[in-house]
MITOR-854946 format. One record per atom (N, C-alpha, C): residue number from 1; residue in one letter; atom name; x, y, z. Coordinates in Angstrom, 1 decimal. Example, Ala and Ser with C-alpha at 12.3 -4.5 7.8 and 13.67 -1.06 7.14 Angstrom:
<i=1&aa=a&at=N&xx=13.2&yy=-5.7&zz=7.8>
<i=1&aa=a&at=CA&xx=12.3&yy=-4.5&zz=7.8>
<i=1&aa=a&at=C&xx=13.2&yy=-3.3&zz=7.8>
<i=2&aa=s&at=N&xx=12.8&yy=-2.2&zz=7.1>
<i=2&aa=s&at=CA&xx=13.7&yy=-1.1&zz=7.1>
<i=2&aa=s&at=C&xx=12.9&yy=0.0&zz=7.9>
***
This chain:
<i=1&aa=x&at=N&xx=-16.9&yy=-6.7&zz=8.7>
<i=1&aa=x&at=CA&xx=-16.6&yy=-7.1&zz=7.4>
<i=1&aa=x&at=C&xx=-17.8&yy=-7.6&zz=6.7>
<i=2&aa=x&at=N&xx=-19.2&yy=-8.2&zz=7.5>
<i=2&aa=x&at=CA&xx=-19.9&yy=-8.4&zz=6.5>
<i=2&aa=x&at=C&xx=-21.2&yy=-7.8&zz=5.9>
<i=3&aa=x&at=N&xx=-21.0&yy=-6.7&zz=7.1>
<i=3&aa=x&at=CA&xx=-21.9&yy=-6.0&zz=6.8>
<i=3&aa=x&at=C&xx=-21.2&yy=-4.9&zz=5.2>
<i=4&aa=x&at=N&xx=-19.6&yy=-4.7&zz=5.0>
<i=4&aa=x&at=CA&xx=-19.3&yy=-4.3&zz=3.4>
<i=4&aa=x&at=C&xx=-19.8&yy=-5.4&zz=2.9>
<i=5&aa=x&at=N&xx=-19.5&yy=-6.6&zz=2.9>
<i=5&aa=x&at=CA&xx=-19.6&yy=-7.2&zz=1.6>
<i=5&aa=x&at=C&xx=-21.1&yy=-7.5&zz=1.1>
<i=6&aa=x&at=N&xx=-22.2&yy=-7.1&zz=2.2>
<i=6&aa=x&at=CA&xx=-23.6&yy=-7.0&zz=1.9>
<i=6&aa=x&at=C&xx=-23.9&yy=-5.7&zz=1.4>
<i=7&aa=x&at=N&xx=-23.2&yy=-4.7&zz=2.0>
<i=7&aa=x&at=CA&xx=-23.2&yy=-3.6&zz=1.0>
<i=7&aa=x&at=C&xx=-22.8&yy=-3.7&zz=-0.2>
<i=8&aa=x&at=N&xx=-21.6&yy=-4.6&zz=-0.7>
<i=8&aa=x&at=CA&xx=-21.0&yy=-4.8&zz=-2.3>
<i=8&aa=x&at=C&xx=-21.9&yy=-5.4&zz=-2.6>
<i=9&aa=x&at=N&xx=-22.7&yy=-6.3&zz=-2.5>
<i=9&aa=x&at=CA&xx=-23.7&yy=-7.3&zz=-2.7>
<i=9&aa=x&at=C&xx=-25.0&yy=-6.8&zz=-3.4>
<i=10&aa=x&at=N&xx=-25.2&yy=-5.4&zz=-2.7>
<i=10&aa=x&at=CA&xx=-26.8&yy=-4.6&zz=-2.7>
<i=10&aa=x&at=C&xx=-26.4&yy=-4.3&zz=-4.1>
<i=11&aa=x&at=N&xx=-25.0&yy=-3.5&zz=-4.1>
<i=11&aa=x&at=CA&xx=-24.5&yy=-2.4&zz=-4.9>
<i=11&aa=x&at=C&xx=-25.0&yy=-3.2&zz=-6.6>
<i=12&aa=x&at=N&xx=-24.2&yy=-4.5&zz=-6.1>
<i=12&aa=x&at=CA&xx=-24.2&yy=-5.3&zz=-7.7>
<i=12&aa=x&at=C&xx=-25.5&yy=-5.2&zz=-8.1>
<i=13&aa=x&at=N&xx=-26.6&yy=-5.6&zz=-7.3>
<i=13&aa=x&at=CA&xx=-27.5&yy=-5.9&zz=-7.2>
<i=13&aa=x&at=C&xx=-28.4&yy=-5.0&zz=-7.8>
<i=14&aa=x&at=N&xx=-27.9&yy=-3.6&zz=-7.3>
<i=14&aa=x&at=CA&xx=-28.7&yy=-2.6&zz=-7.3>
<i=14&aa=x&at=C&xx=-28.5&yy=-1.9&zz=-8.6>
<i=15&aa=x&at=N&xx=-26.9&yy=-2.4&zz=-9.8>
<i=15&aa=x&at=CA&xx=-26.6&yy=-1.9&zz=-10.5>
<i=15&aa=x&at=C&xx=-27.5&yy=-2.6&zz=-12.0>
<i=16&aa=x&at=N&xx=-27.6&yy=-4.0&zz=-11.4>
<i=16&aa=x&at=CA&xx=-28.0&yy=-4.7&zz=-12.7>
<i=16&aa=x&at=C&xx=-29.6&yy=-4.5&zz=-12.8>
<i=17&aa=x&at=N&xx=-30.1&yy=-4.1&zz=-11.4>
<i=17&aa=x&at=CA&xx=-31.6&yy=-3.5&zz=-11.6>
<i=17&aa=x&at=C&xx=-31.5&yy=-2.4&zz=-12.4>
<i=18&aa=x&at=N&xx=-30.7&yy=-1.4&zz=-12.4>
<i=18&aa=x&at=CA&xx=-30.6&yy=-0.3&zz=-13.2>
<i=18&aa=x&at=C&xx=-30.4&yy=-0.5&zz=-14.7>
<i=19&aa=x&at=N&xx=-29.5&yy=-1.5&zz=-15.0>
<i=19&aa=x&at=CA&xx=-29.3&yy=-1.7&zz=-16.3>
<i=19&aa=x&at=C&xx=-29.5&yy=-2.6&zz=-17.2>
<i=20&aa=x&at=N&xx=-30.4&yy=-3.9&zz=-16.2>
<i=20&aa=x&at=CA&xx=-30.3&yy=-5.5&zz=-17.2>
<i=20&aa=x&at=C&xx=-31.3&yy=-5.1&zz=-18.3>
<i=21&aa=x&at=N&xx=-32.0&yy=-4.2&zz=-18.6>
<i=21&aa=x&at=CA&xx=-33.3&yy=-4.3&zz=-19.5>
<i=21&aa=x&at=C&xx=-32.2&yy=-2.9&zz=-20.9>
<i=22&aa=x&at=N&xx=-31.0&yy=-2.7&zz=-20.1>
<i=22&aa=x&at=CA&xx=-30.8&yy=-1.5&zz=-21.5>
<i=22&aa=x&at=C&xx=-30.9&yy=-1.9&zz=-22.9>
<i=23&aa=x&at=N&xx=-30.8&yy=-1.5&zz=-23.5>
<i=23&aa=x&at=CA&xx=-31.2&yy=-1.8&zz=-25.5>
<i=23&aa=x&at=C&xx=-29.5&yy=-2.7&zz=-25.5>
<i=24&aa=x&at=N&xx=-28.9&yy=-1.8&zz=-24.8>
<i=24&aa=x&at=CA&xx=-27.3&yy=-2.5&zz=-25.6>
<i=24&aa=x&at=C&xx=-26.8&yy=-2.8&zz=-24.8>
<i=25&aa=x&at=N&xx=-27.5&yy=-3.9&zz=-23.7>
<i=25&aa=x&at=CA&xx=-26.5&yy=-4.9&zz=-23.0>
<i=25&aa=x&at=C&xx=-26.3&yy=-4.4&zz=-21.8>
<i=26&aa=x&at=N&xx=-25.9&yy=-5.5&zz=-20.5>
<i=26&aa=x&at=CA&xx=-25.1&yy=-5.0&zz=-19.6>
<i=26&aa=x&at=C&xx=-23.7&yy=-6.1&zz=-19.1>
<i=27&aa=x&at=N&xx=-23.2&yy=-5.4&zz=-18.6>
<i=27&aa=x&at=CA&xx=-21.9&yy=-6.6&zz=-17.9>
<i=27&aa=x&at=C&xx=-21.9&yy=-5.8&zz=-16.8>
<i=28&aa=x&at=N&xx=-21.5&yy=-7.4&zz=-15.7>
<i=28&aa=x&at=CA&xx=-20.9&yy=-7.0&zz=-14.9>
<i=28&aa=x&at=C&xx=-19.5&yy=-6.9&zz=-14.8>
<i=29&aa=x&at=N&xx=-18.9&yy=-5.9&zz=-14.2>
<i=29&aa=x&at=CA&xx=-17.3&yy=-6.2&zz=-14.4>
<i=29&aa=x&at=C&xx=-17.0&yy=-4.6&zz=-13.9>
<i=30&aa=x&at=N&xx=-15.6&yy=-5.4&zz=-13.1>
<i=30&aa=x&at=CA&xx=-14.7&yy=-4.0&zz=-12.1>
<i=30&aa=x&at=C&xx=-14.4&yy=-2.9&zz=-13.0>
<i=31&aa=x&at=N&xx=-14.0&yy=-2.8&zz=-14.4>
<i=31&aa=x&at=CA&xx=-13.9&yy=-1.2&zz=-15.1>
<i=31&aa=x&at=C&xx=-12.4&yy=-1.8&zz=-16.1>
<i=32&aa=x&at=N&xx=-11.6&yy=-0.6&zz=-16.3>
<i=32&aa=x&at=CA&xx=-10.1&yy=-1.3&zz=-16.5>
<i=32&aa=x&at=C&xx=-9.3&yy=-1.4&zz=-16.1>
<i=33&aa=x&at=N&xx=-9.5&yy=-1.2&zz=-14.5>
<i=33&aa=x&at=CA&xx=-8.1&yy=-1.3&zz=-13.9>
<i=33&aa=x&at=C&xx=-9.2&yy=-2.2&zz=-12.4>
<i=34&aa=x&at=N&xx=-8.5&yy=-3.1&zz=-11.5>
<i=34&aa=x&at=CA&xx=-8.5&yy=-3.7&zz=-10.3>
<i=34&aa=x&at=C&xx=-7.3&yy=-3.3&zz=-9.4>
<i=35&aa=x&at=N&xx=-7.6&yy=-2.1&zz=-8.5>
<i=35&aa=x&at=CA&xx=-6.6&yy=-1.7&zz=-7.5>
<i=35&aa=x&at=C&xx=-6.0&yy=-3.1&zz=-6.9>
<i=36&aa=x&at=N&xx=-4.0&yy=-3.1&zz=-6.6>
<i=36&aa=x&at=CA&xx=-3.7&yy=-4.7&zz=-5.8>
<i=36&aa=x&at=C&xx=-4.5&yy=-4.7&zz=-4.6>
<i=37&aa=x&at=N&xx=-5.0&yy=-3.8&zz=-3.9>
<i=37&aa=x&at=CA&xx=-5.1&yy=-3.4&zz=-2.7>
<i=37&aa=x&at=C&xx=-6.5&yy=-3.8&zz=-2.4>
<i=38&aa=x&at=N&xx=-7.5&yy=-4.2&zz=-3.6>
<i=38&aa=x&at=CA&xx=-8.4&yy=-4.8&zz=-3.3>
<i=38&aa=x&at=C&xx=-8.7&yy=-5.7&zz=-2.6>
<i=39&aa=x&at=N&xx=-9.3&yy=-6.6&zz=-1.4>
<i=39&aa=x&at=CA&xx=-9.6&yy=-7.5&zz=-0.7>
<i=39&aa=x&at=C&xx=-10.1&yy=-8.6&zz=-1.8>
<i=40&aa=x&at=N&xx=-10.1&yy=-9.7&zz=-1.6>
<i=40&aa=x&at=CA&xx=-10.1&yy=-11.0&zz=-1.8>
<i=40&aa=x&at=C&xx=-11.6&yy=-11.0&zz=-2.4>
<i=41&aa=x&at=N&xx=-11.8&yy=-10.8&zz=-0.7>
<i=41&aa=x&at=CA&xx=-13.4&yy=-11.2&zz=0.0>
<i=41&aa=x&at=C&xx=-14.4&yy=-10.9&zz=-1.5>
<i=42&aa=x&at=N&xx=-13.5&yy=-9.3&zz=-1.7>
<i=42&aa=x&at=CA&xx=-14.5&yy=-8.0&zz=-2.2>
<i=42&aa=x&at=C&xx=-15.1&yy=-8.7&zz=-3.9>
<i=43&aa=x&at=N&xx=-14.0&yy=-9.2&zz=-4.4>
<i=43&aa=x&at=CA&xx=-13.6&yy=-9.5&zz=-5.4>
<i=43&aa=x&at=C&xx=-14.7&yy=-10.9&zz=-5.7>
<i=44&aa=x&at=N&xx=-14.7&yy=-11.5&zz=-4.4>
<i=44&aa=x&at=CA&xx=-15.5&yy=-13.1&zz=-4.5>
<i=44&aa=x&at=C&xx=-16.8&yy=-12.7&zz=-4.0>
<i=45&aa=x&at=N&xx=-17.4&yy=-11.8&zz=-3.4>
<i=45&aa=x&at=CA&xx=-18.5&yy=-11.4&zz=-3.2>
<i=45&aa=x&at=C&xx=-19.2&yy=-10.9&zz=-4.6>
<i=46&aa=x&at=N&xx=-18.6&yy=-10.1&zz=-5.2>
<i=46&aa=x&at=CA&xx=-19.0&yy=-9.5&zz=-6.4>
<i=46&aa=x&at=C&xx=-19.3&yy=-10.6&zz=-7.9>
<i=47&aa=x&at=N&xx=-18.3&yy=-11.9&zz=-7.3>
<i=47&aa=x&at=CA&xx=-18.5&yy=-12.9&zz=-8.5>
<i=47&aa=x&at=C&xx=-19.7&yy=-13.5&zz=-7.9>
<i=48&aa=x&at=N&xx=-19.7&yy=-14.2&zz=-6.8>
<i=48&aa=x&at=CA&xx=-20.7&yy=-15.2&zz=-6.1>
<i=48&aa=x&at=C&xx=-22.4&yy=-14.5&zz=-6.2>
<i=49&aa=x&at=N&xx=-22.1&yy=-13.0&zz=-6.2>
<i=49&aa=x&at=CA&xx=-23.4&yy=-12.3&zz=-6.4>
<i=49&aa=x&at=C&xx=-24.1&yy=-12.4&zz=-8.0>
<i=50&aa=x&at=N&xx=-22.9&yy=-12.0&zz=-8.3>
<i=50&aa=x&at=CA&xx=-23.3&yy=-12.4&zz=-9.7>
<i=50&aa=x&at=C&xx=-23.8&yy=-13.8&zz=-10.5>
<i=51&aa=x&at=N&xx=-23.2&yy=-14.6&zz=-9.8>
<i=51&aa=x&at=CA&xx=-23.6&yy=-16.1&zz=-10.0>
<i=51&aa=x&at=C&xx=-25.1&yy=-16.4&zz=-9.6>
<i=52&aa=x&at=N&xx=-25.5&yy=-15.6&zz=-8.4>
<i=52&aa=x&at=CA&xx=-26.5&yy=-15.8&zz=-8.2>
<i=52&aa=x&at=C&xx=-27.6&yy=-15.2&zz=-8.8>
<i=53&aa=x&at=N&xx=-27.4&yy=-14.1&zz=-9.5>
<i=53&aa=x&at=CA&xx=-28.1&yy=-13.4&zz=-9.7>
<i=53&aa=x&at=C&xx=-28.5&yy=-14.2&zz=-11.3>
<i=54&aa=x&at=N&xx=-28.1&yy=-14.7&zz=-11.8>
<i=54&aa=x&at=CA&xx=-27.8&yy=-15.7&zz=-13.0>
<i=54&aa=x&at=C&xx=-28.1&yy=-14.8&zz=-14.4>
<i=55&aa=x&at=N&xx=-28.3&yy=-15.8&zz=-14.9>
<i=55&aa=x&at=CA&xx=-29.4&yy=-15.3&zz=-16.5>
<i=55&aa=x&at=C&xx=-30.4&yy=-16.2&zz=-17.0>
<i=56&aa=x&at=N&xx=-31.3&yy=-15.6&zz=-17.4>
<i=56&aa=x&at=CA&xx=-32.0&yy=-14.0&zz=-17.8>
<i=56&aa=x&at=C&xx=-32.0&yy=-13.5&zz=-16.5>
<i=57&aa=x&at=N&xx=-31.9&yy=-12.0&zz=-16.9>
<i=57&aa=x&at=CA&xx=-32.4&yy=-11.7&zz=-15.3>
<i=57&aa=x&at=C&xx=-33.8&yy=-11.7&zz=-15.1>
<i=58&aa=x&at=N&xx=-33.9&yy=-11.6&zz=-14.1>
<i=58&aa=x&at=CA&xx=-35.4&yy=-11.7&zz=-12.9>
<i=58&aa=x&at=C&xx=-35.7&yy=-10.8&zz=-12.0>
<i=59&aa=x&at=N&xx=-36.4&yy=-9.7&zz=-12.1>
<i=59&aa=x&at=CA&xx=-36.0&yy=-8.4&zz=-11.4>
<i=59&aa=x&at=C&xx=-36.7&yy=-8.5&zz=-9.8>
<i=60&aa=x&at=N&xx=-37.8&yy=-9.7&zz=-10.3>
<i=60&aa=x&at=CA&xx=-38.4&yy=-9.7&zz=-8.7>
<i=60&aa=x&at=C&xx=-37.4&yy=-10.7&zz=-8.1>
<i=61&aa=x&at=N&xx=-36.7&yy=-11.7&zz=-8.7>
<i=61&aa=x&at=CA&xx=-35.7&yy=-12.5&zz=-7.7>
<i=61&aa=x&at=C&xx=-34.5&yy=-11.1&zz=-7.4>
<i=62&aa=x&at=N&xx=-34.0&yy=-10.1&zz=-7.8>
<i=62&aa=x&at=CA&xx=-33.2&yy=-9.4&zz=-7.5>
<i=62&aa=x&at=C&xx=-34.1&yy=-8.5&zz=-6.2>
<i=63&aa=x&at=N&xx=-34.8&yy=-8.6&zz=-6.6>
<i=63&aa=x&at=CA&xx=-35.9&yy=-7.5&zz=-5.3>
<i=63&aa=x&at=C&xx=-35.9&yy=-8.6&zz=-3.9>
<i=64&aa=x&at=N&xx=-35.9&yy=-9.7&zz=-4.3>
<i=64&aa=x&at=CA&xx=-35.9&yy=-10.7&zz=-3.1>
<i=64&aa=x&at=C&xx=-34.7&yy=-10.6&zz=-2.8>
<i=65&aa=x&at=N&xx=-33.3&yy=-11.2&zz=-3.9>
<i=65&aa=x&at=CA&xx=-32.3&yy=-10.8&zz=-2.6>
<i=65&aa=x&at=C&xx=-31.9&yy=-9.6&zz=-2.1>
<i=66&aa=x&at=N&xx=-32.4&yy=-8.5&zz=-2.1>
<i=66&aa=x&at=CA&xx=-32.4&yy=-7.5&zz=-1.7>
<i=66&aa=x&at=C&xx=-32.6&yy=-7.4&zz=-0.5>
<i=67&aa=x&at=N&xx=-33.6&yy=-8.1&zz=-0.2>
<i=67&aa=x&at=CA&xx=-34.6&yy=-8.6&zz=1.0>
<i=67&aa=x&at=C&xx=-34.3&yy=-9.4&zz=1.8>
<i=68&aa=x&at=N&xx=-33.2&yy=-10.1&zz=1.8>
<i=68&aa=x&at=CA&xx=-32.6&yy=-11.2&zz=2.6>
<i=68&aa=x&at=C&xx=-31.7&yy=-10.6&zz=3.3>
<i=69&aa=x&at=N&xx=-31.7&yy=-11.4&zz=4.9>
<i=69&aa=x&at=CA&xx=-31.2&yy=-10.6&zz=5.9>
<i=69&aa=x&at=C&xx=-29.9&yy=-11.4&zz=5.4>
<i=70&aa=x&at=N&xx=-28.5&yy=-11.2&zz=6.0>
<i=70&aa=x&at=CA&xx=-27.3&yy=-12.1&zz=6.2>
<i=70&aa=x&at=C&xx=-26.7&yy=-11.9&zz=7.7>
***
């Protein structure tokens, strides 16, 4: 199990490297729908990542957590 939620982790990670600098913004957020069947974990990994990841962004602190073993 934690090697997914270090995968969900990268993923956020890897998405906001792609987008924090766009002209019109980014969010994070699941889309319009949250399957029930989602895990808990999945759902609190993706906030807590984001928490960390804070604002403004910082693309070398995102490069570092990248970098950290769990």
């Amino acid at each position: 199990m934690l090697e997914l939620l270090k995968k969900l982790e990268d993923a956020v990670i890897n998405c906001v490297l792609e987008g924090y600098d766009s002209p019109k913004g980014y969010t994070i957020m699941s889309g319009c729908s949250l399957p029930v069947e989602t895990p808990l974990e999945n759902i609190q990994t993706k906030m807590e990542t984001a928490r960390e990841i804070g604002y403004p962004i910082d693309p070398e602190k995102l490069q570092r957590m990248l970098g950290k073993q769990h």
